[in-house]
N, C-alpha and C positions, 0 to 999 in steps of 0.2 A: 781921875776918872770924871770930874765935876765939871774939866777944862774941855775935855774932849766931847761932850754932850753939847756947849757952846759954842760948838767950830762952823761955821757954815758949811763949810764942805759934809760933814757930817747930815746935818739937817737935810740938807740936797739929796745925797745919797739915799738917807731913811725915804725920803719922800718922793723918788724915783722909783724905789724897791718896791712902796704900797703899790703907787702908780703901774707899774710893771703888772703885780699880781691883780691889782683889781681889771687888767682888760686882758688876761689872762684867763681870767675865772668869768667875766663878761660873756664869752661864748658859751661858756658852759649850761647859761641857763635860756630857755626856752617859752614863751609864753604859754599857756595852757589851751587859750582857743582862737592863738595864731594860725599862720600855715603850719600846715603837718607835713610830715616828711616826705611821704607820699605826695606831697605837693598839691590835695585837694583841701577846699576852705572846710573848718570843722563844723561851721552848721549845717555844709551839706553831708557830713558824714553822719553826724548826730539826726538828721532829719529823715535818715536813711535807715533809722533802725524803729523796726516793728515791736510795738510791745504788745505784750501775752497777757491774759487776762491773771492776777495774780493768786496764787492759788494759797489760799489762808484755812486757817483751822476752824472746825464746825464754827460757826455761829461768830464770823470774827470780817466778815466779807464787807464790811463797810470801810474798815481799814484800806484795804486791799484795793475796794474802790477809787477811794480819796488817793490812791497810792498811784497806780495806773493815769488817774485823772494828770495830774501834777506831774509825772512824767510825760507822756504825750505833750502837753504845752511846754516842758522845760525842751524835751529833744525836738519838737516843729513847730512850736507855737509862732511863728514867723509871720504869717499870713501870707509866703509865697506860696509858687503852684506849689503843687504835689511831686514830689522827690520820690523815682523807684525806690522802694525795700530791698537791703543785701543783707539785713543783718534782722537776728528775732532776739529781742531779749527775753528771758522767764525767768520766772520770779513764784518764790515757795515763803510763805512768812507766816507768822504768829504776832499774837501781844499777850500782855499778860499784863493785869491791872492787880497794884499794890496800894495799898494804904498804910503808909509811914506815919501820921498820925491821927490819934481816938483820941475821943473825948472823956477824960474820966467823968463826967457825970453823964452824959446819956450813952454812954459806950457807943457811939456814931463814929464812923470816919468822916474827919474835920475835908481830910486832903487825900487825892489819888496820885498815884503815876503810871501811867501807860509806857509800857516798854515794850518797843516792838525789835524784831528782828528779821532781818528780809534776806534770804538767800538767792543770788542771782547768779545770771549765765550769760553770756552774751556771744551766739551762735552765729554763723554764717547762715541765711535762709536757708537753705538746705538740710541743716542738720549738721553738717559731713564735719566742719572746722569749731571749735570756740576757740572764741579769741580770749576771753577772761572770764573767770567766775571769782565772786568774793563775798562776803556778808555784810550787810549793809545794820549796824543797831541805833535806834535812838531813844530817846524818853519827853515825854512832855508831860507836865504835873498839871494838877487842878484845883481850885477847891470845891468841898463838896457841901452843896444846902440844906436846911431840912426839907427845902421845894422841894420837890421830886422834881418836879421839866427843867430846875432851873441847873441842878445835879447832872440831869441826860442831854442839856447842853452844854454847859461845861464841857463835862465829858468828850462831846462829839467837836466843841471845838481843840481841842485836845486831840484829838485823832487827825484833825486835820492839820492841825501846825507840825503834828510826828512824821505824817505823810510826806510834808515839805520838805523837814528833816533828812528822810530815809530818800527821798528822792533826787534832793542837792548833792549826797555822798553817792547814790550810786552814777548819777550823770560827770558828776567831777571824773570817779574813779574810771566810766570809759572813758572819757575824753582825756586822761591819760595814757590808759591804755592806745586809743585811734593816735593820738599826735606823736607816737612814735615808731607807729607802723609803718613799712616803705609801701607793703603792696597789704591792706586793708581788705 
């Protein structure tokens, strides 16, 4: 068996067979914000979709802000003209602030974590079609001060790195969706 791992022929063969599969499986894969099937470039599809003001829980709208904001520049931030709207996204979310740890002597939370969660749709302007809806979650931690401003910014930059967060997955997850649409 030790002779036959040593043959050149052998060696050829193994190394033809990768070769085979590796341009095999080559087609298979697809760039993310190449051309799409449909044969339109994906920033004009991306640039093409309206986004909805996001509808978050009492007292939680600054999130949802920072959320909206960071969307807009990820899908048109280009600084071309302005691209029709074919598509509306909406967006339903929440967060909910944890403190994983206290201080045993002044019983303070040392550190938070903001976990948000964003429920999206991604609609044909009209209403009439969705092309996909999914749930978008992330988490961004903080520590927390005896300052009080220094804690409620913290805090607010914390919302905004979550924002980023929740905004990177939902823009990925269309443009998966768009780049394998034939008719969009």
């Amino acid at each position: 068996m030790g002779v036959a791992r040593n043959r050149p022929g052998v060696r050829i063969a193994r190394l033809a067979l990768a070769a085979g599969l590796a341009l095999n499986l080559g087609a298979c894969f697809r760039p993310l914000y190449g051309p799409t099937a449909s044969g339109e470039s994906m920033q004009g599809l991306l640039a093409a979709i309206q986004v909805d003001d996001v509808n978050m829980a009492q007292d939680q709208d600054r999130l949802g802000h920072y959320l909206r904001s960071e969307l807009i520049f990820d899908l048109d931030g280009s600084g071309q003209p302005a691209v029709p709207k074919r598509y509306r996204l909406k967006m339903q979310g929440s967060e909910q602030v944890q403190t994983p740890i206290v201080s045993s002597t002044t019983a303070r939370a040392e550190a938070g974590t903001i976990v948000g969660t964003v429920k999206f749709s991604l609609e044909s302007l009209d209403g009439r079609r969705v092309l996909t809806e999914g749930v978008a979650t992330g988490t961004a931690t903080y520590d927390r001060s005896i300052q009080r401003f220094a804690s409620l910014r913290a805090a607010r930059d914390a919302e905004i790195r979550l924002a980023k967060v929740l905004a990177d997955q939902i823009k990925t997850r269309i443009a998966s969706v768009l780049t394998v649409k034939t008719n969009p």
